[in-house]
N, C-alpha and C positions, 0 to 999 in steps of 0.2 A: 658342549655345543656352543659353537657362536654366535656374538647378539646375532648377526646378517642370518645364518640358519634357523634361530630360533624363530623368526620373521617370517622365512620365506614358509616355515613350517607351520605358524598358523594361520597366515595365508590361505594356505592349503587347506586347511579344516577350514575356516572360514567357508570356501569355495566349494569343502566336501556337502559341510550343511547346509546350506543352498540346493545342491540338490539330491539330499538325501529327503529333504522335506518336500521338494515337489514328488521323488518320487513316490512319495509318505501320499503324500494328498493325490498323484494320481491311482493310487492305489484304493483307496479310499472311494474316490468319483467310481473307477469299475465299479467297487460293490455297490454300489447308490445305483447303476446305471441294471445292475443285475436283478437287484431287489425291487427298481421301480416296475422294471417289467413283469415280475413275478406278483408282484400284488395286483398288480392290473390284472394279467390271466388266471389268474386263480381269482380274483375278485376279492383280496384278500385285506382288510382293514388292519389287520396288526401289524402286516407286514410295513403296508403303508406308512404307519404311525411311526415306525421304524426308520424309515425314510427319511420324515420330515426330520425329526428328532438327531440325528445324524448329521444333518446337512451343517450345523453349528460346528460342530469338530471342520468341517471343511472351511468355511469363515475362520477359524483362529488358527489355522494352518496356514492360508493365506495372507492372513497380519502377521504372520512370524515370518513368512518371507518376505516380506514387505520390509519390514523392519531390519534382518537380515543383510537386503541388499545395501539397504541405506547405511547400516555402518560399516559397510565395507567401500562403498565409494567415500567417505569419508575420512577412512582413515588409510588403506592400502590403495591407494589410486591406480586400478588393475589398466593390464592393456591387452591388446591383439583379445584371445580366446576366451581369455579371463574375463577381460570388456564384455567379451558378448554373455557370457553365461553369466555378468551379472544386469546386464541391460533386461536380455529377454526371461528371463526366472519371475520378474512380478507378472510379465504379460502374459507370458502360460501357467501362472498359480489365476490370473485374473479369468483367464480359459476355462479350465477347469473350476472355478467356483462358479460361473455361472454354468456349464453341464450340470452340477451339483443341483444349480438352485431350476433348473429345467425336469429332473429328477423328483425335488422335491414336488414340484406343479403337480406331474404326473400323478405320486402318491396321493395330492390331496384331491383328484378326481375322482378314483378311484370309490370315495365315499358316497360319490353321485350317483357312480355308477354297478353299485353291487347288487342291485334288483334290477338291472336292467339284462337286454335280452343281447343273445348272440347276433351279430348279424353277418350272416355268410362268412368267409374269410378275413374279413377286417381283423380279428384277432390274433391271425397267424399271420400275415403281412407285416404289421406292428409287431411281433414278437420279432419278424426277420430282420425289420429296420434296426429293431435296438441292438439282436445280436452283432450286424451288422457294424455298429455303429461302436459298441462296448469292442470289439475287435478293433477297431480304428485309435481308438481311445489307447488299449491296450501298446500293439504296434508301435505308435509313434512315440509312445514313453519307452518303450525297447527300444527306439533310435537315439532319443536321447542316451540314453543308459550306454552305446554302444557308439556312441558318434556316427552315425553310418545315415551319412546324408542319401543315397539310393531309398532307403528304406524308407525315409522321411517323404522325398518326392513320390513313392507306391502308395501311401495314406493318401497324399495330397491327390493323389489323381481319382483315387474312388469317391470322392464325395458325389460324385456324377450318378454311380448306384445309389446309394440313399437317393436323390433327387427321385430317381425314377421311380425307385419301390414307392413314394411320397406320392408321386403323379398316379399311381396305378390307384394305390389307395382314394384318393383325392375323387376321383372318378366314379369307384365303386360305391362312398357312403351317399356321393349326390345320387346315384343314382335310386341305393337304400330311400332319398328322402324327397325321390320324385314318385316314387312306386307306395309308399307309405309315411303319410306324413306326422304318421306316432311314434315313428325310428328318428324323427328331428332331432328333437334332443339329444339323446345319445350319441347318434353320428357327429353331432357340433363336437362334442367332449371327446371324443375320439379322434376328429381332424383336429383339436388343437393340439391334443398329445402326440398325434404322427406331427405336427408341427415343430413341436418342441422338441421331439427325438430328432427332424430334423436339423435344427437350429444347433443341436448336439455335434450332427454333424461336421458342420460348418465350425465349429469351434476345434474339433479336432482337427479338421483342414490347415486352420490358422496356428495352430500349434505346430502342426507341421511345415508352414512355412519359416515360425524363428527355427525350428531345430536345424532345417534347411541354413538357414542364415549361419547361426554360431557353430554350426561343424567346418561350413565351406568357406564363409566371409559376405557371401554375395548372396541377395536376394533371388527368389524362383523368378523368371523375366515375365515367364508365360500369365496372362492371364487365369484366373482359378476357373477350373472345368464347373461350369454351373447346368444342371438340366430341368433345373424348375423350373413348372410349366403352369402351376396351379393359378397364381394370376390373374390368367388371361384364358384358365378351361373352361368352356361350356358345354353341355350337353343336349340334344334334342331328341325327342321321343324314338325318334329311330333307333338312335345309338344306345337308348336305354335300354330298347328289346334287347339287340345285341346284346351289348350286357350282361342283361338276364340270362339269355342264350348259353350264354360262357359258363 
């Protein structure tokens, strides 16, 4: 083998490990993303513990790509495609540990809330967000893995469902803590976790914007579909019947 091919061939692994490691770490965040949820619905403290404990493996998977890119800009000075999958690799390892550390939040709720009560379908809305959202998660790492800038732009448009499934949620625990002001607490700890499986969301969105980027060259033009409404909701006793009604 010549020097020039011996080069251009570790190059290549250079380039393989980069993203063999994200897709090490987003495989990883799924199960974080699978397990957060399943301790919440089952009310399940081990699982939790699980979670938290975990999420370090995600931190040192993220400094190895970190690390990674930086001595490749340093020593193979990449261009065009190359360029970008070593540009955007720390900003979706940076993606992904924070889902991780939104994950983690999650489990450590979890310990607040294992004597607490059901209330109405808030359980199962929040179960749908995450699958939801672990799908998204999924998806857009199969775009990467496949180049397949379409696939990337179909993530990036669903963040609009999480938003909603959020707003429906949003609505229903205020109204839990207009009708009963003992469900307070737990409804708070429960909008922060639909929060935070949101904010999941959003991450995966942006992820989906570099994959967008380093398959095509060019940034998504369109503004990010947002349909969060929490905000600025209010509710008034009428619409709480309602509600109820439902």
């Amino acid at each position: 083998m010549s020097r020039d091919s011996h080069i251009v061939s570790s190059f290549d692994d250079d380039l393989n490990q980069i993203e063999t490691l994200l897709l090490e770490m987003g495989a990883l965040v799924e199960n974080q993303i699978e397990n957060a949820a399943r301790s919440l619905i089952r009310r399940d403290v081990e699982i939790g513990e699980k979670v938290i404990i975990t999420d370090k493996a995600i931190d040192n998977l993220e400094f190895e790509i970190d690390n990674c890119t930086v001595r490749i800009l340093a020593l193979r000075s990449p261009k065009a495609q190359d360029l970008r999958m070593v540009v955007i690799a720390p900003k979706i390892a940076a993606n992904l540990e924070r889902i991780g550390d939104y994950c983690k939040n999650i489990a450590k709720r979890v310990n607040v809330l294992v004597n607490g009560r059901q209330l109405g379908s808030a359980d199962i809305t929040i179960e749908s967000m995450n699958d939801f959202v672990q799908e998204m998660v999924h998806d857009v790492l199969d775009a990467l893995k496949r180049r397949d800038q379409d696939k990337a732009t179909d993530v990036w448009l669903r963040d609009r469902n999480v938003d909603q499934m959020h707003n429906t949620l949003f609505r229903e625990l205020l109204t839990h803590m207009m009708e009963d002001p003992r469900s307070i607490s737990d409804c708070m700890h429960l909008l922060f976790i639909a929060k935070n499986i949101e904010r999941m969301g959003d991450h995966a969105t942006s992820i989906a914007e570099k994959v967008y980027y380093f398959v095509s060259g060019k940034m998504l033009e369109d503004e990010r579909p947002k349909s969060d409404t929490t905000s600025s909701t209010t509710i008034d006793s009428d619409e709480a019947d309602e509600l109820k009604c439902d």
